[in-house]
C-alpha positions in Angstrom: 0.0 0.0 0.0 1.6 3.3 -1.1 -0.1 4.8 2.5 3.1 2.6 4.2 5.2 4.4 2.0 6.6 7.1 4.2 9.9 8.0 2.2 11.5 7.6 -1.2 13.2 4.3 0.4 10.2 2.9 0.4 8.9 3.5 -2.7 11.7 2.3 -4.1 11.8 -1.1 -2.5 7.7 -1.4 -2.9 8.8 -1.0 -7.0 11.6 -3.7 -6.4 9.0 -5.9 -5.4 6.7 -4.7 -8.3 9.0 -5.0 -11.3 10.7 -7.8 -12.9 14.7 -7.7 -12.1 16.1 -6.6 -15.4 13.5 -3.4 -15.8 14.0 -2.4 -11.7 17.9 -2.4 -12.5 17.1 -0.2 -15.9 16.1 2.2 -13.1 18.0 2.1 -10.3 21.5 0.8 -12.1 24.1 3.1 -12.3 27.5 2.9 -14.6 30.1 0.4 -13.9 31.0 0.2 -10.1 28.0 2.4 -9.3 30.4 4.5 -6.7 29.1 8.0 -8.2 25.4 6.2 -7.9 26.1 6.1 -4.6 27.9 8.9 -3.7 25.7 11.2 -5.6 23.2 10.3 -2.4 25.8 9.7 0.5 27.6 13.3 -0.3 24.8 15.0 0.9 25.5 13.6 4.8 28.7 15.6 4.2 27.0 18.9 4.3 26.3 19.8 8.1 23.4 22.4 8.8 23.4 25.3 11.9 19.9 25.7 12.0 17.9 29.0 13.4 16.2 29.2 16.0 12.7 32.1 17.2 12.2 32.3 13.6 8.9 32.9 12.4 8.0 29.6 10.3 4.4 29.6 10.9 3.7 30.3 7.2 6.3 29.0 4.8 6.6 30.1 0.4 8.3 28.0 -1.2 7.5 29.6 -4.7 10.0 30.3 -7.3 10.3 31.1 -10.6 12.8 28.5 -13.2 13.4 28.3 -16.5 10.7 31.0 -17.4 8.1 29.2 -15.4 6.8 29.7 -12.4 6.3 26.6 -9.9 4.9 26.0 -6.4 8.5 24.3 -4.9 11.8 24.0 -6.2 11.9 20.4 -7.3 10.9 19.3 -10.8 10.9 16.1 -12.6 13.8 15.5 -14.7 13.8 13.6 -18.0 13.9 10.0 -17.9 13.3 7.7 -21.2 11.3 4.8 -21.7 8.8 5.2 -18.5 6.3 2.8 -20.0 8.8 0.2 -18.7 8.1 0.8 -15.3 4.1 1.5 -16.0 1.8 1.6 -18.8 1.1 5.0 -18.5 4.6 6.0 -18.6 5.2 10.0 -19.3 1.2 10.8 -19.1 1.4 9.5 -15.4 4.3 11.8 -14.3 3.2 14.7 -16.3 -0.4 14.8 -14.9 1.2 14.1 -11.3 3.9 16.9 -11.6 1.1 19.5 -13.3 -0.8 18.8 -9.8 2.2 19.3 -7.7 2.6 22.6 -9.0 5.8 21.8 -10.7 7.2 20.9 -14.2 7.5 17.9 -16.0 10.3 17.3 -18.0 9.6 14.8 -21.4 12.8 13.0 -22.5 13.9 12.8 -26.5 13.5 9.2 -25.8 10.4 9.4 -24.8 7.6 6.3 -25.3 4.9 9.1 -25.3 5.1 11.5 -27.8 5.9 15.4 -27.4 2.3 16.2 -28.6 0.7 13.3 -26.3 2.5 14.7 -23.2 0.7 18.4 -23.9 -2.3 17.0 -24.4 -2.4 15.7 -21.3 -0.9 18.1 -19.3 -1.6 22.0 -19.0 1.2 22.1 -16.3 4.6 23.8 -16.9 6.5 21.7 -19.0 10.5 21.4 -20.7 11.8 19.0 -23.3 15.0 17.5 -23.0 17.2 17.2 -26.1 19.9 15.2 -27.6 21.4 16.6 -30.8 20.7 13.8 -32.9 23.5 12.9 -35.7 20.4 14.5 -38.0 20.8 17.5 -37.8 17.4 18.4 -39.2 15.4 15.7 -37.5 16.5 17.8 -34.2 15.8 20.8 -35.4 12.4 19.3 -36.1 11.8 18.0 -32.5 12.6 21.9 -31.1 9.8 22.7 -33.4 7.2 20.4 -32.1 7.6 21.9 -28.5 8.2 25.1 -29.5 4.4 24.1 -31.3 3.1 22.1 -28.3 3.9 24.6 -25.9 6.8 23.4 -23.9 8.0 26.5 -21.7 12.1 25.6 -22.2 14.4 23.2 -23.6 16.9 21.2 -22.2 19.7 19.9 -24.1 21.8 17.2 -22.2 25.6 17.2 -23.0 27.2 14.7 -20.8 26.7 11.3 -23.8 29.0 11.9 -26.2 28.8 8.1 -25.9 26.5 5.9 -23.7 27.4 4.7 -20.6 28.6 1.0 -19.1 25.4 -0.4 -17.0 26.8 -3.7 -16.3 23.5 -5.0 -14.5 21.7 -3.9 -17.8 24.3 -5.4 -19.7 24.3 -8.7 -18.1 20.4 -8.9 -18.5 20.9 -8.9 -22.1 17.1 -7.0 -22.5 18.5 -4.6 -24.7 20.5 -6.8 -27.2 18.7 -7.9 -30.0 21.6 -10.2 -31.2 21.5 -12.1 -28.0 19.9 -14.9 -26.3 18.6 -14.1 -22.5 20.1 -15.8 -20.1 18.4 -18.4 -18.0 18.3 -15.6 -15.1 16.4 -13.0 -17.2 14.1 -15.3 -19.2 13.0 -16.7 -15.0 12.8 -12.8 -14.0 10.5 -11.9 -16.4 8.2 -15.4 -16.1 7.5 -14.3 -12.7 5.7 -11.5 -13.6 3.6 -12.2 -16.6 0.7 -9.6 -15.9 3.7 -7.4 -16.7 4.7 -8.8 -19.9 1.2 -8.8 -21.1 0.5 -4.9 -19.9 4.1 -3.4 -21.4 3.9 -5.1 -24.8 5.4 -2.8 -27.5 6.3 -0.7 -24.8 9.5 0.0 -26.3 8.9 2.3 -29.3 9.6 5.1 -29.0 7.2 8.3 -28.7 9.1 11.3 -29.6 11.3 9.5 -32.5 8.6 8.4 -34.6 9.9 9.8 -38.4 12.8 7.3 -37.1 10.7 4.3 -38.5 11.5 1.0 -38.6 11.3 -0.8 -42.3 8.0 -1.6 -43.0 6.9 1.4 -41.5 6.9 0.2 -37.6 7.3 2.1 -34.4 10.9 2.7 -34.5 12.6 1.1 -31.0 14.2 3.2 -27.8 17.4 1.5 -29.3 17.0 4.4 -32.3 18.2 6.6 -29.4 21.7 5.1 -28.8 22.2 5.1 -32.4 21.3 9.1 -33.3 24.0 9.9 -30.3 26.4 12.2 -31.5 29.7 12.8 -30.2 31.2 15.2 -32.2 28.7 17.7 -31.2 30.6 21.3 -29.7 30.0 24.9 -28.1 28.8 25.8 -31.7 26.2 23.4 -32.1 24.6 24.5 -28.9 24.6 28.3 -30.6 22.7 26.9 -33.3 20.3 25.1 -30.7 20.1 28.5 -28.8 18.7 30.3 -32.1 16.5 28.1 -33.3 14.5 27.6 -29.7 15.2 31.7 -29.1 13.9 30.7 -25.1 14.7 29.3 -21.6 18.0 26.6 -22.4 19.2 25.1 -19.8 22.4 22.8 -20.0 22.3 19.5 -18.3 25.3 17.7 -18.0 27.8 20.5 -16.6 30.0 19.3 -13.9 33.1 21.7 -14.4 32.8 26.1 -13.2 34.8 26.9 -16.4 31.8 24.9 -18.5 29.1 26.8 -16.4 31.2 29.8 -17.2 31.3 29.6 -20.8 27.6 28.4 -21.4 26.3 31.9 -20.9 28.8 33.0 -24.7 26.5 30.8 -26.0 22.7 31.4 -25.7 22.4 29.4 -22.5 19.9 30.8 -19.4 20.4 27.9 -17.1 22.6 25.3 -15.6 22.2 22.2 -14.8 24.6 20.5 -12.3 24.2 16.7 -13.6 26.5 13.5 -13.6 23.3 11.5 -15.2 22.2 9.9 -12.4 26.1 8.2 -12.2 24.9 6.4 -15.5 28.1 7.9 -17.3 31.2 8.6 -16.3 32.1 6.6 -13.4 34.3 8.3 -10.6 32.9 11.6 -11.6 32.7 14.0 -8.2 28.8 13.9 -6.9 27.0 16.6 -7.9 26.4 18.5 -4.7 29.9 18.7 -4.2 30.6 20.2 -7.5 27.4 22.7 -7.4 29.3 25.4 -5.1 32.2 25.9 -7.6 29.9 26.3 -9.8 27.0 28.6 -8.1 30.3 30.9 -7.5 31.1 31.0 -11.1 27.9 32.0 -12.7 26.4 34.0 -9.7 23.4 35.4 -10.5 24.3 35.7 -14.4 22.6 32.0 -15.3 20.3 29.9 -12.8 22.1 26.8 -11.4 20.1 23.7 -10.6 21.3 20.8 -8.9 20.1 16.7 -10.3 21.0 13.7 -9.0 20.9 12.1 -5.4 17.9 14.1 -4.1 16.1 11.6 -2.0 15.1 13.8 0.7 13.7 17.3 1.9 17.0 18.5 3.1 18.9 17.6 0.3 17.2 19.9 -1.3 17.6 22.7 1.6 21.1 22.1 1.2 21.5 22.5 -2.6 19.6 25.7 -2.1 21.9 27.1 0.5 24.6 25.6 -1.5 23.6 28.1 -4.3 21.0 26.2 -6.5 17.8 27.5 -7.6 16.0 24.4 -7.4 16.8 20.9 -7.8 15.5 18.3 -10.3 14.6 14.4 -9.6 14.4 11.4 -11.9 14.7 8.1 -9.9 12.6 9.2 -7.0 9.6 9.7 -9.1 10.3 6.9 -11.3 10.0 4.7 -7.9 6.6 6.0 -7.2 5.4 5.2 -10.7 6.6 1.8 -10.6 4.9 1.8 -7.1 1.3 2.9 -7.8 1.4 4.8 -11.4 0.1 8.3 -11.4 -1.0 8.0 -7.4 2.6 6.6 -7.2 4.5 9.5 -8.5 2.3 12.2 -6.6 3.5 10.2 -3.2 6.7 10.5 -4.3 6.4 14.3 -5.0 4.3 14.8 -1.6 7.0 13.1 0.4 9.8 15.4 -0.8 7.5 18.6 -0.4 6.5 17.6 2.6 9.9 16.7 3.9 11.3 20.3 2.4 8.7 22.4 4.2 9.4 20.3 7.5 12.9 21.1 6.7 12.7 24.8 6.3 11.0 24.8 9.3 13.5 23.2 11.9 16.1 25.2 10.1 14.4 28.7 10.1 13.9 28.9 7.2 10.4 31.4 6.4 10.9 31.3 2.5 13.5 30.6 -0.4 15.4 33.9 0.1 16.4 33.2 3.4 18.4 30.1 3.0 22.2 31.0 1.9 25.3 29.4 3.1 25.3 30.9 6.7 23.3 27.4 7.3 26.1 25.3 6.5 29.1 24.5 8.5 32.5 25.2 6.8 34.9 22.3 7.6 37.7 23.7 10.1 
């Protein structure tokens, strides 16, 4: 029952228990040894807070304004591809669930709803992740169908020049065509055949569609990994900037001189993101690079922080760390897994509930007063 689920923890074990192996580890795997996975969450225990006290907290706003949009609390959901893995209603679910929380929805390129499904069902703030595609025209075609179906800003994520090494994906085999399951995947899924029978030809993908298969069938989330370009540069996210001529945020940017630079090039926003530790392996967690960043940019591009948010106070320590908000992909992917639509708006309630609590203990009336005078420099 998603009313025993009192944190993200729990969602995420209640869609363990829910999913077949091989699609739970699409979700919850991370790149090679997983140590940035993990670290991505654990850094954020390495940020101490000095909380203050006779503040008045008995009304708390939590409004802000991101990416040209304004929202009800400074967590969004992040792009994540392929959601009809993890539930039949896939993108529609989280989009309807993040329009009622009072936040935006962010649809991936890869995407097994389509652009124009997703704003049909959603009169919420929305953004649409990008990834330059190898054609070049085919991408500027998918900036035109948001710009058409009224996403409010594009994201263009820059950290896959290639894709990453998921070795419990990988050993699965689900996403090999050329190669026969192994005993341990083909038992996996044979446990859960209402499932199989609810996700068939869940794996087309929505917002690819001219990429057609021959014969003229839904071309496969595999289309994806093949359109990844990595020869793509500082210019090619110019050309991006002109032709969406709105709010672009980066996702991807790890490094202050990167943050730096984006703003030469069209970019409004920054978005502190190792992929969820589904690339590069080792990379630093992304709270610890967000203050080198925030420092860089100032108040010249907004910075927001993804990856590791699994509670309330993360995100009050990103803020006073010098985000503007923070975005969340597993978290919400958890709750959809969990219970669909209801699942995701558990997941969003948690974390709001959790922040305002947060804000609270820490004195903390609104958005403006939390800075770094709540955390606790190392000596």
């Amino acid at each position: 029952m998603l009313d025993d689920c009192h944190n993200i923890d729990h969602l995420r074990e209640r869609a363990r228990r829910r999913l077949p192996a091989p699609i739970f580890n699409i979700m919850d795997g991370g790149a090679e040894t997983e140590v940035t996975l993990r670290r991505n969450t654990d850094a954020f225990d390495d940020v101490k807070l000095i909380p203050r006290c006779l503040v008045d907290v008995g009304h708390v706003n939590t409004a802000t304004r991101i990416l040209g949009q304004d929202i009800e609390w400074p967590v969004y959901c992040s792009p994540t591809g392929g959601s009809r893995y993890f539930h039949p209603e896939g993108e529609l679910a989280v989009a309807r669930a993040a329009a009622k929380a009072g936040t935006i929805y962010g649809l991936s390129t890869a995407s097994t709803y389509s652009i124009e499904e997703i704003a049909a069902a959603s009169d919420g703030p929305k953004l649409f992740q990008l990834y330059i595609c190898k054609d070049r025209d085919f991408t500027r075609a998918l900036i035109e169908r948001a710009k058409r179906s009224g996403y409010g800003a594009l994201c263009v994520t820059v950290d896959t020049p290639v894709g990453g090494k998921c070795e419990r994906v990988l050993r699965s085999g689900i996403l090999d065509r050329q190669r026969v399951w192994p005993v341990s995947t083909v038992v996996g899924f044979a446990r859960y055949p209402g499932w199989v029978l609810k996700r068939l030809g869940m794996g087309t993908a929505g917002s690819l569609a001219n990429f057609a298969e021959p014969g003229g069938k839904p071309p496969r989330l595999e289309v994806f990994g093949e359109q990844l370009d990595s020869s793509i540069t500082w210019k090619d996210i110019r050309q991006v900037a002109d032709w969406w001529s709105g709010p672009l945020a980066l996702k991807g940017v790890m490094s202050a001189e990167d943050a730096r630079r984006a703003r030469d090039v069209g970019v409004t926003a920054v978005i502190v993101s190792n992929h969820g530790g589904l690339q590069l392996d080792g990379a630093a967690a992304t709270i610890e690079a967000l203050p080198k960043i925030a420092r860089a940019v100032g108040d010249r591009l907004e910075v927001i922080l993804d990856g590791g948010v699994r509670r309330g106070v993360h995100v009050l320590k990103a803020l006073a760390l010098g985000a503007k908000a923070c975005s969340i992909g597993r978290p919400y992917l958890y709750g959809l897994a969990a219970g669909g639509e209801a699942g995701v708006s558990k997941s969003l309630n948690i974390l709001r509930s959790e922040l305002v609590r947060t804000m609270q203990l820490a004195g903390c009336p609104n958005l403006a007063s939390i800075d770094e005078s709540l955390i606790r420099r190392p000596a």
